[in-house]
Backbone as CSV, one residue per row, in Angstrom:
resi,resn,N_x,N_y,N_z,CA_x,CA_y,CA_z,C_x,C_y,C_z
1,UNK,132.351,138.563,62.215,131.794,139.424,61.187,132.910,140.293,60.620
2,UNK,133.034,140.063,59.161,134.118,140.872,58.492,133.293,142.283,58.723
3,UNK,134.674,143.481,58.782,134.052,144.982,58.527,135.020,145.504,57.247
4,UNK,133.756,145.843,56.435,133.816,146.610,55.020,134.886,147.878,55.432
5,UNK,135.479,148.419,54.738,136.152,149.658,54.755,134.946,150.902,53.802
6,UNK,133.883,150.099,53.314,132.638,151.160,52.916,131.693,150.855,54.234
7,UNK,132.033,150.122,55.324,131.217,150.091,56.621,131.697,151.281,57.047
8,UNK,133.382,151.317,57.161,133.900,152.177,58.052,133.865,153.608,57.721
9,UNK,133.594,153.751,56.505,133.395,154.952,55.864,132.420,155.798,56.103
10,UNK,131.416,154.788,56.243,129.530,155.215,57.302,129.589,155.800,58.083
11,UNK,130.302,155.059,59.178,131.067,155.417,60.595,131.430,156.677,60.502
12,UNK,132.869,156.974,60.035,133.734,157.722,59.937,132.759,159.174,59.750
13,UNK,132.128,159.042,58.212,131.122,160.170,58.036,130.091,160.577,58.828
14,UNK,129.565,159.740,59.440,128.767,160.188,60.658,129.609,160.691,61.775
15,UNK,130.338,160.457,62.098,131.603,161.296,62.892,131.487,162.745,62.403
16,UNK,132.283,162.462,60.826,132.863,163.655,60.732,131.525,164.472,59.805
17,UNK,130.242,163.942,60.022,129.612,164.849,59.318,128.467,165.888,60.515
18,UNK,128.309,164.916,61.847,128.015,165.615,62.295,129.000,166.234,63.493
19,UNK,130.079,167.013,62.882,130.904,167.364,64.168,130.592,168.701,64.342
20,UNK,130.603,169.391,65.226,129.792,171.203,65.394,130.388,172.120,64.200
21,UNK,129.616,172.586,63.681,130.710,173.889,62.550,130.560,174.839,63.282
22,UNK,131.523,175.703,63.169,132.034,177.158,63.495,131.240,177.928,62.952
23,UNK,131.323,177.875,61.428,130.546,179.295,61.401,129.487,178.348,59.884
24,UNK,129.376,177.111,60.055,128.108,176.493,59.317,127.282,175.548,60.184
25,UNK,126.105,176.281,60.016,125.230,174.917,60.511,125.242,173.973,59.551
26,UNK,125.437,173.091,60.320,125.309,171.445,58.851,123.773,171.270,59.068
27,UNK,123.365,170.639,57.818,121.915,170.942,57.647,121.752,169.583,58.027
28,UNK,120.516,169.412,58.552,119.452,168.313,58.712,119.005,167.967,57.972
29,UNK,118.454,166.582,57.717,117.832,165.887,56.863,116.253,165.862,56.789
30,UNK,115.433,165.957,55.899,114.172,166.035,55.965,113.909,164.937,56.766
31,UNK,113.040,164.944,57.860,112.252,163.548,58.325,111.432,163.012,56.867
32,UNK,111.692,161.496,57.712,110.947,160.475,56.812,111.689,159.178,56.396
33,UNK,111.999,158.793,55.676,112.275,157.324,55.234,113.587,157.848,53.914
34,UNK,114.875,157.576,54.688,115.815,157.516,53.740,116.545,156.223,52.588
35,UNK,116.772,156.611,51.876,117.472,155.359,50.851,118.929,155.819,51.378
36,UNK,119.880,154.968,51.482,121.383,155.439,51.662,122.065,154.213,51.199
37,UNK,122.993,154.205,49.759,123.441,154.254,49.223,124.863,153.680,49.430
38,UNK,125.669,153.156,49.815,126.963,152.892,50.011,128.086,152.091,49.326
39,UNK,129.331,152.786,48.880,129.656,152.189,48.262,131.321,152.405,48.530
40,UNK,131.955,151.490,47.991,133.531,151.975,48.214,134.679,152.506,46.863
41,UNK,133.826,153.029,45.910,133.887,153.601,44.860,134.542,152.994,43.637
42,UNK,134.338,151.989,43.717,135.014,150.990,42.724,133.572,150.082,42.321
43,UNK,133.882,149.069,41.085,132.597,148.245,40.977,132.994,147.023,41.650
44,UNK,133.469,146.525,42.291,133.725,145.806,43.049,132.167,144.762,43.444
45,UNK,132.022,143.047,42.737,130.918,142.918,43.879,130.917,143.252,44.955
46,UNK,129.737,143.488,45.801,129.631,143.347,47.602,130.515,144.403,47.885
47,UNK,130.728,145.441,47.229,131.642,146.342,47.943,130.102,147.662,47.870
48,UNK,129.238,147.063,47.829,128.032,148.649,48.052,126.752,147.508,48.948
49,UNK,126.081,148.429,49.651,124.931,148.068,50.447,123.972,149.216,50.190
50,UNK,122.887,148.792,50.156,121.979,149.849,50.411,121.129,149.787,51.371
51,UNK,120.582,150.916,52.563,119.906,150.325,53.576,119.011,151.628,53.373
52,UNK,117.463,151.572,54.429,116.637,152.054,54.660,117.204,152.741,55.993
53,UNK,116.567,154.226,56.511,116.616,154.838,58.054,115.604,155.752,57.715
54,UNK,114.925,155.721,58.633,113.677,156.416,59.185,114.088,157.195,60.290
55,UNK,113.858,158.368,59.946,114.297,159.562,60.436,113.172,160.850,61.125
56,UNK,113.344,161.313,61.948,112.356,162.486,62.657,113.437,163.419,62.982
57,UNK,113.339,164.717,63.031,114.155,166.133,63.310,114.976,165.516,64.847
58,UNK,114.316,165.012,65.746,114.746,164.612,67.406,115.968,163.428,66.816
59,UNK,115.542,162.431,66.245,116.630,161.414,65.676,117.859,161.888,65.137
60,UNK,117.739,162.988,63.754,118.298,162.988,63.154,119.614,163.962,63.858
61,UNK,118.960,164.896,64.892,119.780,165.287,66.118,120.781,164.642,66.791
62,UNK,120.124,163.426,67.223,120.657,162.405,67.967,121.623,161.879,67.338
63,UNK,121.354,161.553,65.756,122.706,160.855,65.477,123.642,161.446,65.287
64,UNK,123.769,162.794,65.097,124.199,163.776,64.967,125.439,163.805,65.961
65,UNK,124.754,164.281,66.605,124.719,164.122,68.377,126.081,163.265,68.893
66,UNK,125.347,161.726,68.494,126.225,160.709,68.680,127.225,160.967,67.832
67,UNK,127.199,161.215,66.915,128.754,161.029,65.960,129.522,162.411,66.269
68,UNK,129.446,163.340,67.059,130.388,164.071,67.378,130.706,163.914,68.592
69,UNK,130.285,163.024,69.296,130.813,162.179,70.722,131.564,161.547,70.375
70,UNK,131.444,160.828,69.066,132.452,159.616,68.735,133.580,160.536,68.014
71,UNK,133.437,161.467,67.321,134.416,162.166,66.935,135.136,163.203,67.932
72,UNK,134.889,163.516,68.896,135.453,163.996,70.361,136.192,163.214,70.126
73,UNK,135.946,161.921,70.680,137.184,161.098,70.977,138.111,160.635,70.773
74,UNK,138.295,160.076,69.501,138.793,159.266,68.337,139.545,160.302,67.362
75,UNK,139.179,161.764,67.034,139.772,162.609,66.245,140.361,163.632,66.606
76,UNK,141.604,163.507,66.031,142.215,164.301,66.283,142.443,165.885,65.590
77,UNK,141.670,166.006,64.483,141.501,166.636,63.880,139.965,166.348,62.583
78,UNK,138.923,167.422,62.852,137.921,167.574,62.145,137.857,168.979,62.153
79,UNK,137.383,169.115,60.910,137.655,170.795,60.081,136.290,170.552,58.926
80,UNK,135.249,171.196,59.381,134.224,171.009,58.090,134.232,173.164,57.616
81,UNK,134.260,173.026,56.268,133.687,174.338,55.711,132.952,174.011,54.526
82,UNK,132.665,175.206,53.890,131.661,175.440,52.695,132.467,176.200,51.728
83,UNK,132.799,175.232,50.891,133.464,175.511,49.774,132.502,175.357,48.323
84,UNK,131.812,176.842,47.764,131.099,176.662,46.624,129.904,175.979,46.806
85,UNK,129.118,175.832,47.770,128.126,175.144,48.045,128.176,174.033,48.603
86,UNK,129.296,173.538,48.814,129.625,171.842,49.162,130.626,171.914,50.475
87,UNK,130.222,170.979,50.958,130.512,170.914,52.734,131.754,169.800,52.252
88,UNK,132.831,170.689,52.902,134.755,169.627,53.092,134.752,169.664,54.159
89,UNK,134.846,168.147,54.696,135.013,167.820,55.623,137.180,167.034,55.816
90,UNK,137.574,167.435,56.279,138.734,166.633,56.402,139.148,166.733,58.168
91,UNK,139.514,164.920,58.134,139.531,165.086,59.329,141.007,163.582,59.968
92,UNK,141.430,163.336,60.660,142.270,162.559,61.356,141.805,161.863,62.533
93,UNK,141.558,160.947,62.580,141.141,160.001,63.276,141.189,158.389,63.429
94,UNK,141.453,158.002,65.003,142.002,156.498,65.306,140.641,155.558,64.955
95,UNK,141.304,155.013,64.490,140.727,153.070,64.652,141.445,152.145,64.959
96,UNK,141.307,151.724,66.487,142.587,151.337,67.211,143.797,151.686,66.855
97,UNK,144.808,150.730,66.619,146.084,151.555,66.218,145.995,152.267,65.024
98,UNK,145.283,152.246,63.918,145.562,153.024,62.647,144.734,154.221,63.138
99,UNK,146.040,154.982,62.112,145.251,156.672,62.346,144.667,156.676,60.633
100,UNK,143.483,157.184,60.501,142.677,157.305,59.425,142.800,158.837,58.881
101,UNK,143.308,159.476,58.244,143.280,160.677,57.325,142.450,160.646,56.295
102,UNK,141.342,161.221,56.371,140.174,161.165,55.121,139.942,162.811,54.931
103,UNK,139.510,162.959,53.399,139.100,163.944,52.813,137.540,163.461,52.411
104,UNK,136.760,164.580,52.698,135.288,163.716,52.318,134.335,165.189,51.479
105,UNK,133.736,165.401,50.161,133.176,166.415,49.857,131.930,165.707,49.851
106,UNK,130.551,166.673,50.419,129.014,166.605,50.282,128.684,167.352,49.828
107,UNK,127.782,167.015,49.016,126.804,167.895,48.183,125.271,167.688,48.057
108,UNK,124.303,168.194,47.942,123.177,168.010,47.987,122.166,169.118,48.915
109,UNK,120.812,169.022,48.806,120.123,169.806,49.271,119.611,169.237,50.956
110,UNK,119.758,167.844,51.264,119.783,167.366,52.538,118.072,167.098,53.047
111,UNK,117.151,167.254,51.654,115.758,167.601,52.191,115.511,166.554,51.038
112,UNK,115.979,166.311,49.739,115.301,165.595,49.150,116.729,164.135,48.530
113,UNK,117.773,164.914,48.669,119.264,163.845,48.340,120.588,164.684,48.436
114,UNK,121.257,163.482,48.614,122.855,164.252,49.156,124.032,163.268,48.870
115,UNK,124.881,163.904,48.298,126.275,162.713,48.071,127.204,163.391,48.712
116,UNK,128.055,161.777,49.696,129.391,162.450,50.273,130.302,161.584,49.287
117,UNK,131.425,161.777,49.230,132.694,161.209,48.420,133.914,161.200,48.990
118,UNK,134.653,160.529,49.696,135.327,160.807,50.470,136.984,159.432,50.076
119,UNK,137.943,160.491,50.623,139.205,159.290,50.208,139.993,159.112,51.427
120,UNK,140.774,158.519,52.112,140.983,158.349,53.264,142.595,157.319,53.192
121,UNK,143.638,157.372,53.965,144.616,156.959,53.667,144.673,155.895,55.444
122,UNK,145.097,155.114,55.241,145.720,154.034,56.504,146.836,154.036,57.142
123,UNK,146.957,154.187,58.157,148.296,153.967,59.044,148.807,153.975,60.334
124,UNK,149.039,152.622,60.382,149.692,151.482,59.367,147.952,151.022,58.849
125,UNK,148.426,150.256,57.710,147.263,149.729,57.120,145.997,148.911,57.875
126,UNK,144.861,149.370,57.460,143.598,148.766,57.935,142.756,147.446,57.370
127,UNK,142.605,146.714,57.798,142.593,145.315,57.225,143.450,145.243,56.017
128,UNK,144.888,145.411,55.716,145.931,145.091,55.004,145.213,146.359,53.972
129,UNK,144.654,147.509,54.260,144.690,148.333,53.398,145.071,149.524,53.388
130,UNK,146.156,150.487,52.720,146.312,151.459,52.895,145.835,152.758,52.731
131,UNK,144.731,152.498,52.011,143.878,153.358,51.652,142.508,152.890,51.133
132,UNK,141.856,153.998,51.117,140.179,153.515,50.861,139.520,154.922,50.386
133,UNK,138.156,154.777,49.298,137.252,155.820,48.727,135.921,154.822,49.636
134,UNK,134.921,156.394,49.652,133.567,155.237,49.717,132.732,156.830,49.272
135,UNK,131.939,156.353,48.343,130.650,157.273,48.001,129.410,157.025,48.759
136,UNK,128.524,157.546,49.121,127.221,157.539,49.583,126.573,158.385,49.012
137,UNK,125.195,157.629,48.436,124.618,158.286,48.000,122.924,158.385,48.697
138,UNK,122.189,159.534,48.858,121.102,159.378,49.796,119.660,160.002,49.372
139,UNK,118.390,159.226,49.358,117.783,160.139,48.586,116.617,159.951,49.443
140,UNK,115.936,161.223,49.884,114.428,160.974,50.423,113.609,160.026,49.871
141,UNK,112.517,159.113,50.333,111.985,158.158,49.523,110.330,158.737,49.914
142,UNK,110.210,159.254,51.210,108.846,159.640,51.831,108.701,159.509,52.993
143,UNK,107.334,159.107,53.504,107.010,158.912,55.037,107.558,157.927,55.325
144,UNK,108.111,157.279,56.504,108.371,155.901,57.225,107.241,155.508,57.184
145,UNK,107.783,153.992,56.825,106.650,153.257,56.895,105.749,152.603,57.677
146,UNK,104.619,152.125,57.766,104.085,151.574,58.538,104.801,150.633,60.157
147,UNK,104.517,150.875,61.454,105.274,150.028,62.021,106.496,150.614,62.556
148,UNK,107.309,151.730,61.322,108.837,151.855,62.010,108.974,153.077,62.717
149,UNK,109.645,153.331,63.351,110.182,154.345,64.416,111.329,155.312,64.328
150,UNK,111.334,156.044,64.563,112.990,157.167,64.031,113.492,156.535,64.613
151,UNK,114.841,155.998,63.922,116.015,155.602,64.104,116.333,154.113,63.478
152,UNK,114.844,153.769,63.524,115.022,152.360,62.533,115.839,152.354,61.602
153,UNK,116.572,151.634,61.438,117.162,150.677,60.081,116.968,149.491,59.668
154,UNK,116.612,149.210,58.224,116.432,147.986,57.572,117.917,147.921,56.345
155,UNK,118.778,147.135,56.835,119.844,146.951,56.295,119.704,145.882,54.910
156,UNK,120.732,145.722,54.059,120.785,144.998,53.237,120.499,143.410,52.378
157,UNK,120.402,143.048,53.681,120.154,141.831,54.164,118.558,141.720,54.661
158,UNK,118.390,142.952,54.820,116.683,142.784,55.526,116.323,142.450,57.234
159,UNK,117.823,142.675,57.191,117.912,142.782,58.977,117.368,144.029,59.350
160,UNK,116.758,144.123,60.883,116.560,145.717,60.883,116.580,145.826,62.205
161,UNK,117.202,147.007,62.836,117.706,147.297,64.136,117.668,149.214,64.041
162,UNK,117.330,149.169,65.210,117.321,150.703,65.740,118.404,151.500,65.894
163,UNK,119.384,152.200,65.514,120.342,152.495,65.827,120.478,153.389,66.935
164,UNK,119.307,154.258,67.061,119.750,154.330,68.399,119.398,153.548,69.677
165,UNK,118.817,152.532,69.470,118.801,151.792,70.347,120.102,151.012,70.824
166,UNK,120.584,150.376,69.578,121.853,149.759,69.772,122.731,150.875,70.592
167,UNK,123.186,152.125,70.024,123.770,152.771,70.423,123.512,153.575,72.249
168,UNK,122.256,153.114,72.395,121.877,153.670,73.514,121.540,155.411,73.705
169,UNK,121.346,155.822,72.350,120.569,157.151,72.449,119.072,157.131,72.188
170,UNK,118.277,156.000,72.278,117.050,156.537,72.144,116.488,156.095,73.449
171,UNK,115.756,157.195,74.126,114.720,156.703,75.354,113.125,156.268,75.012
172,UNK,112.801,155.194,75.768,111.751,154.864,75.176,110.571,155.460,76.143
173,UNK,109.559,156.024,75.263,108.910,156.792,75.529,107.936,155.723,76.557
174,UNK,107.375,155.564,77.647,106.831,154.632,78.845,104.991,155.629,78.918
């Protein structure tokens, strides 16, 4: 399976979006059924996906959660503030041997839609690239739907997997 550098950008932002702030709480996302948006900021075919996540306040914790575990590790530097209303995130961080330097600005109200924008440099280069943009764009759609569970995802393809299941943060309730 090839990986997108607007895959890794997902990644990366979930890292560096939920890493602890100092003196900002990063806001939560309304529960319910998200649209998210992805793209690597060019028109590029196949360089954007759009997927579904179904979300609850406990989930949206969790992934949270998880991506500043993954950013513990891997970064060497994450720095989020509030500049003018909009959350800068810049941060330094490995993907195996390449160290990733990204600048990423969000904006949005986080309850009904939110855009991150982010630019990020390679080194040494990441799949022969030295650099990379990826936009996301995210917009409340409503309740989850029938059937799905916080943490669900229905990906692009119409595949659909739990992420925190995969990831091993969700316990199943017995």
């Amino acid at each position: 399976m090839k990986i997108r550098p607007s895959a890794i950008a997902v990644f990366m932002w979930a890292g560096a979006a939920a890493m602890p702030a100092l003196a900002i709480d990063y806001p939560a996302r309304k529960p319910g059924l998200w649209e998210i948006h992805t793209g690597d900021g060019t028109a590029a075919k196949g360089a954007s996906q759009t997927i579904q996540q179904c979300i609850d306040a406990a989930s949206d914790k969790a992934l949270r959660d998880m991506g500043q575990g993954m950013g513990k590790d891997t970064c060497t530097k994450q720095e989020l503030r509030n500049e003018g209303g909009k959350l800068v995130v810049d941060s330094v961080c490995g993907i195996g041997p390449t160290t990733a330097t990204s600048h990423a600005v969000m904006s949005g109200d986080f309850s009904s839609a939110y855009r991150m924008e982010s630019k990020s440099t390679y080194s040494p280069p990441l799949m022969g690239r030295t650099e990379g943009s990826a936009v996301i764009e995210a917009r409340w759609v409503g309740p989850c739907k029938a059937g799905q569970k916080p943490g669900d995802m229905i990906m692009s393809n119409g595949m659909k997997m739990n992420v925190l299941d995969v990831m091993g943060g969700h316990k199943s309730k017995k």
